[in-house]
C-alpha positions in Angstrom: 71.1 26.5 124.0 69.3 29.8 123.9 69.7 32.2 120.9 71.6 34.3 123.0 74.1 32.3 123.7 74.7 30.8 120.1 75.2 34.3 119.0 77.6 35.6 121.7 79.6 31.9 120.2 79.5 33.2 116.9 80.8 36.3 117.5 83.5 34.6 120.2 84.6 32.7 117.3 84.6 35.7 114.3 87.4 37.2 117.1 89.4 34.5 117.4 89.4 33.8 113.9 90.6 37.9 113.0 92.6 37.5 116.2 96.7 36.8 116.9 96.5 32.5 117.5 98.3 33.6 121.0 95.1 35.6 122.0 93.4 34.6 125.5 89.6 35.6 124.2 87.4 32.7 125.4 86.5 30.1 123.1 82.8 30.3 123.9 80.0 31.7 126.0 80.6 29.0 128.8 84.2 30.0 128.9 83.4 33.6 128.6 80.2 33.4 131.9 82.9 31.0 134.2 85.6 34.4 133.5 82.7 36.9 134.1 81.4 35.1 137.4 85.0 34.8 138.8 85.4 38.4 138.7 81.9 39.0 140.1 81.3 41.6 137.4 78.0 42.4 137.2 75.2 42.9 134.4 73.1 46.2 134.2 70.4 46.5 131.9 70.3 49.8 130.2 67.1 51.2 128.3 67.5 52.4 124.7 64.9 54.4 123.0 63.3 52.9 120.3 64.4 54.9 117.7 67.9 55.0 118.9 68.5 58.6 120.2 68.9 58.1 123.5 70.0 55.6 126.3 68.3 56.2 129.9 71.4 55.6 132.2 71.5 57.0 135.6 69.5 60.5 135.9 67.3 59.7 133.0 66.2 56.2 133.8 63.0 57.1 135.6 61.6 58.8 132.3 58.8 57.3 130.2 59.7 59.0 126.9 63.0 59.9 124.9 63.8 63.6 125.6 64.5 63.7 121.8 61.8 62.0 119.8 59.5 61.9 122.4 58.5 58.0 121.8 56.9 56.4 124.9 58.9 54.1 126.7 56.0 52.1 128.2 53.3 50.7 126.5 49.8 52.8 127.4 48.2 51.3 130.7 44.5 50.5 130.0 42.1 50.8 132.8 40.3 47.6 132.3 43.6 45.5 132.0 43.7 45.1 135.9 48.0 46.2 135.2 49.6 48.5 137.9 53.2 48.7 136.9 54.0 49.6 133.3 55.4 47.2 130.4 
């Protein structure tokens, strides 16, 4: 099981544990992915600068530094490195 997952179960079960025993929170991540995938919602990964001022969502996701602390989003491309696309 990947460390994602056991955390996501851990959390799952904090909220059912805080939670009314008639609650209809999935028991587990497996539970949780089969409701997601029936209802064909869909994932969308959202940059978040790395000090924490500022998510790139929508108009601001094609910049390559925070418009606040002005930390690079990219690591620096180095010409012998051969890379095209930045990391």
């Amino acid at each position: 099981m990947h460390v994602i997952e056991k955390c996501l179960d851990y959390f799952i079960q904090m909220l059912v544990h805080v939670t009314s025993k008639d609650n209809c929170i999935p028991k587990n991540y497996y539970e949780d992915h089969n409701v997601i995938s029936f209802v064909d919602l869909k994932a969308q990964k959202i940059y978040c600068c790395e000090v924490g001022y500022m998510l790139d969502y929508k108009d601001d996701e094609y910049l390559t530094k925070c418009k606040f602390c002005h930390f690079p989003r990219y690591l620096p491309l180095k010409a012998e490195s051969g890379r095209y696309k930045n990391v």
